[in-house]
N, C-alpha and C positions, 0 to 999 in steps of 0.2 A: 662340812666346813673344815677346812684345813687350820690346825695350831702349829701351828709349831713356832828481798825476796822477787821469784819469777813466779810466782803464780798467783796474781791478783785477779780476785774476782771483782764483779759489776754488781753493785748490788743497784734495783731498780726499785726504786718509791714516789710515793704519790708526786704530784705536782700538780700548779694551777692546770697543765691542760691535759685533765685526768684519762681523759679519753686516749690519749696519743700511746702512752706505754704500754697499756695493756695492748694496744692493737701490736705495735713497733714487740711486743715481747710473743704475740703468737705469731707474726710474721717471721720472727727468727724460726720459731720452733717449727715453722714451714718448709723451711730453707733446711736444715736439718732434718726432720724427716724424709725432704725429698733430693739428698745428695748424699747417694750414695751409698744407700740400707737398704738395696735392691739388690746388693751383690754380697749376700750370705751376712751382713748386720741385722742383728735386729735391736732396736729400739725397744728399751725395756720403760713402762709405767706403772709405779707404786703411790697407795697413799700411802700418807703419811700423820699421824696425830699422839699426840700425848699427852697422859694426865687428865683424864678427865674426872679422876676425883670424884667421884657422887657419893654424895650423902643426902639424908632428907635433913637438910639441917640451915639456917637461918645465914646469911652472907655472915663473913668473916673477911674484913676488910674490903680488898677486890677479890675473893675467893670467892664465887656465886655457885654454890655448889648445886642447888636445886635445878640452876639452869645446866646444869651437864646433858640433862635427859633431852631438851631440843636442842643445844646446840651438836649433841649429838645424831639426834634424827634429819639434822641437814646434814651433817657431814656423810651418812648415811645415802641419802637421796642425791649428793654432788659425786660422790665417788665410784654410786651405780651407774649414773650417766652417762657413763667413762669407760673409755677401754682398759681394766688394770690389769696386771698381772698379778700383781698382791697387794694385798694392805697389811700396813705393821701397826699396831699400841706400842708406844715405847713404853710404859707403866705407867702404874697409879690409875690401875682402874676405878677403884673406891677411896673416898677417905678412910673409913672406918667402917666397922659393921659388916659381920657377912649377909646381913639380912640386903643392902645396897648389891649385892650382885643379882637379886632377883630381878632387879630393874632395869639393870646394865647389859647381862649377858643376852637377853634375849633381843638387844638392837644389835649386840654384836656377830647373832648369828644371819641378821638379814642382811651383809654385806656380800653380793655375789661374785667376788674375786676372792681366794683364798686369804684366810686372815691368820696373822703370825703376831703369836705375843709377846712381850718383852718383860718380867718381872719386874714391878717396883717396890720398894718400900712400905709402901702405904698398902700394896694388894696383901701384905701380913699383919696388916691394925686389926686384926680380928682377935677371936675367942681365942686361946692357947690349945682348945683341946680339938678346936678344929683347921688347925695349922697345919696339921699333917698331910690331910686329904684335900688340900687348895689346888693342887696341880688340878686332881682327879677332877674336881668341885669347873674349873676354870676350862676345860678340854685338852691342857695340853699335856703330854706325853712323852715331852724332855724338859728340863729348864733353860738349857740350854743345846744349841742347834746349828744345820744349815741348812739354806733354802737356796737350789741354783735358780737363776732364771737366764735361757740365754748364756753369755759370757761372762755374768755376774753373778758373784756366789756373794750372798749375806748371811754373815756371821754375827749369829745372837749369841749375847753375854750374857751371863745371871748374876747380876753383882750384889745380888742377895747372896750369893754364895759366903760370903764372912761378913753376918751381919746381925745387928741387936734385935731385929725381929721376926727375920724368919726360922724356923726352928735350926738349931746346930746340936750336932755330934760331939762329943769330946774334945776329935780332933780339929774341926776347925773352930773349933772354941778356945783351945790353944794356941791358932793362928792369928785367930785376930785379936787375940789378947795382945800376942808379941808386936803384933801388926798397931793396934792401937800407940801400945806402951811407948812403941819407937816413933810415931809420930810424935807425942805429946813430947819426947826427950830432944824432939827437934822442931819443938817451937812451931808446927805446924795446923792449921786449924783446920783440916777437914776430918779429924777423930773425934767429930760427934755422932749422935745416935739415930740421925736419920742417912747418913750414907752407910756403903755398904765395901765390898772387895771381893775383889778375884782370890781364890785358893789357888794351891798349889799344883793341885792336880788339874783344877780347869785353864792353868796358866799353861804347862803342858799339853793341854788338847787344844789351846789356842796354835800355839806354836807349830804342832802336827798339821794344823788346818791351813796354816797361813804356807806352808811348807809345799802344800798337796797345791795348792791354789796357783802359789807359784810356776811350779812344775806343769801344772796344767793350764798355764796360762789365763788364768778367769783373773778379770777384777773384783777385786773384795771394796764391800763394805763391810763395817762393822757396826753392831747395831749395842745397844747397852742403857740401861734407862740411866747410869749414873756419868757426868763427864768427867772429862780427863784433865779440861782446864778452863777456871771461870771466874769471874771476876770477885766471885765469893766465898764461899765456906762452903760448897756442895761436892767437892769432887770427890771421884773414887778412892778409897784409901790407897791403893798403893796405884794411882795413876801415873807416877815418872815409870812404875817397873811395868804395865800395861803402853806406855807411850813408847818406849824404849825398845821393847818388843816389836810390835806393830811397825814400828823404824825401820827396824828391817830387810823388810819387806819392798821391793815396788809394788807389787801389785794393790797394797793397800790405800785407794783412794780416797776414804771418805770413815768418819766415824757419827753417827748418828746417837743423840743422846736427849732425853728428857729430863726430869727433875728441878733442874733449874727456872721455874717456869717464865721469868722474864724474858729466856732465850739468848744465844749469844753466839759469836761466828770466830773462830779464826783457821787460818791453816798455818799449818807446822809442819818444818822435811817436807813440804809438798802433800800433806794430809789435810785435806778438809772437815774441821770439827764444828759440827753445825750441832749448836742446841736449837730443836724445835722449841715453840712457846705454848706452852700449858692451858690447854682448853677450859679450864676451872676460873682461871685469873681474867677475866673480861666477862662483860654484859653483850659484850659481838661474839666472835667465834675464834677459832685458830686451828687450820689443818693446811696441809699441803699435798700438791700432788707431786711427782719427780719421776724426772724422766731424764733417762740414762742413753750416753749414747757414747759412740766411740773413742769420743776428747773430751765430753760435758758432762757434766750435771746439771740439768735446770731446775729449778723449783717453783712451781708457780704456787704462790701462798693465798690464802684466803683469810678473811679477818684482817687480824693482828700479826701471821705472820706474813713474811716481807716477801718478795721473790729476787731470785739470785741464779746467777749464771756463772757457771763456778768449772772452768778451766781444768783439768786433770792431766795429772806426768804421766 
């Protein structure tokens, strides 16, 4: 198992004649696969899910946290189905308790396309003296990463990197001190203790990547379990100097992000910031699958989340 405006999209949802879009949406995705990715395209397919949050612990409003474990084991069973190239966790594998990854991690090794995991918040609600050894504990082997597939390179973020509960060093405990201090001095509300931030040195290796990406032509996504803009109090602490960055770029078409678990869509400069919706928040389910291709992103959602046909510069 592997760890590691002009551009309006369509978003498609239910209607009385339920039957019709889902056909009318694989019927695109027909026509797309067969125009044109015969001549050196290839069509890339990932799952997609976040937050599943398990814990063995009693609902907490619409937080069904016991139900993680089945609506896990479908997500599971729909994404082997499939032809993927990979599947991502955006975070928040657990709520709490390192004892919940006994439960977790062993569905997550029976997914047979490589699986890539994305640090949340909640994956450091554990013990402090077993904070250290969570990577080791979890499989992965960076916290942060790249994975190519094809034309398309995904760039994962660790926005636990400056943050109240993953372990910190001196220094960036100095960073998000100043990092905090200057949001609070500017009246802004996402300097609470469940988000997290980009350092300074993985701001730099972002920049490096997004550089190389360019240069070689690959389309980036970027992957992060914290967003960058939402209609709430959830965003990455220094999200304008991660948005601002990312700007730069063409080749950055999409930014993927959990936490949020209601979900939320915009794009920005022609960037698509899609919050998936948090698998924990529902008595149904919520994953998606996505699939890439020369001008598109599609998404076909399951559950709660939506599906979306999403345009790219």
């Amino acid at each position: 198992m592997t760890y590691h405006t002009k551009y309006r999209p369509v978003r498609i949802t239910n209607s009385a004649a339920g039957w019709l879009l889902p056909a009318c949406f694989l019927f695109f995705l027909s026509l797309t696969f067969n125009r044109g990715y015969g001549q050196g395209h290839k069509v890339v397919r990932v799952g997609i899910f976040t937050d599943c949050q398990y814990c063995d612990c009693k609902p907490d409003g619409n937080r069904h946290y016991r139900l993680s474990l089945s609506k896990l084991d479908k997500c599971v069973v729909e994404f082997n189905s499939q032809s993927l190239d990979g599947v991502f966790h955006l975070g928040d594998m657990i709520d709490h308790d390192y004892r919940s990854y006994d439960s977790i991690l062993p569905r997550f090794r029976k997914f047979t396309a490589p699986l890539h995991l994305v640090l949340g918040n909640h994956d450091y609600m554990i013990k402090k003296k077993v904070k250290p050894g969570l990577l080791e504990h979890i499989g992965m082997k960076e916290d942060h990463y790249v994975v190519d597939l094809a034309d398309w390179r995904f760039i994962v973020l660790n926005g636990d990197d400056l943050s109240f509960s993953a372990p910190q060093d001196r220094e960036h405990k100095n960073e998000r001190y100043d990092m905090v201090n200057d949001l609070y001095s500017q009246l802004e509300f996402n300097a609470l203790p469940w988000n997290g931030g980009i350092g300074k040195a993985q701001m730099g290796w972002l920049e490096m990547q997004l550089d190389a990406s360019q240069r070689a032509h690959k389309k980036v996504i970027i992957l992060c379990h914290f967003p960058l803009y939402t209609k709430t109090n959830h965003n990455l602490f220094n999200n304008k100097e991660v948005f601002a960055l990312i700007s730069k770029f063409d080749c950055v078409k999409a930014y993927f992000n959990g936490h949020y678990h209601s979900g939320d869509y915009k794009v920005m400069n022609g960037i698509h910031l899609v919050n998936f919706r948090g698998m924990v928040d529902t008595d149904h389910n919520a994953f998606a699958v996505v699939t890439l291709t020369d001008d598109s992103i599609l998404i076909k959602g399951y559950g709660r989340e939506p599906d979306r046909v999403l345009k790219i510069r």
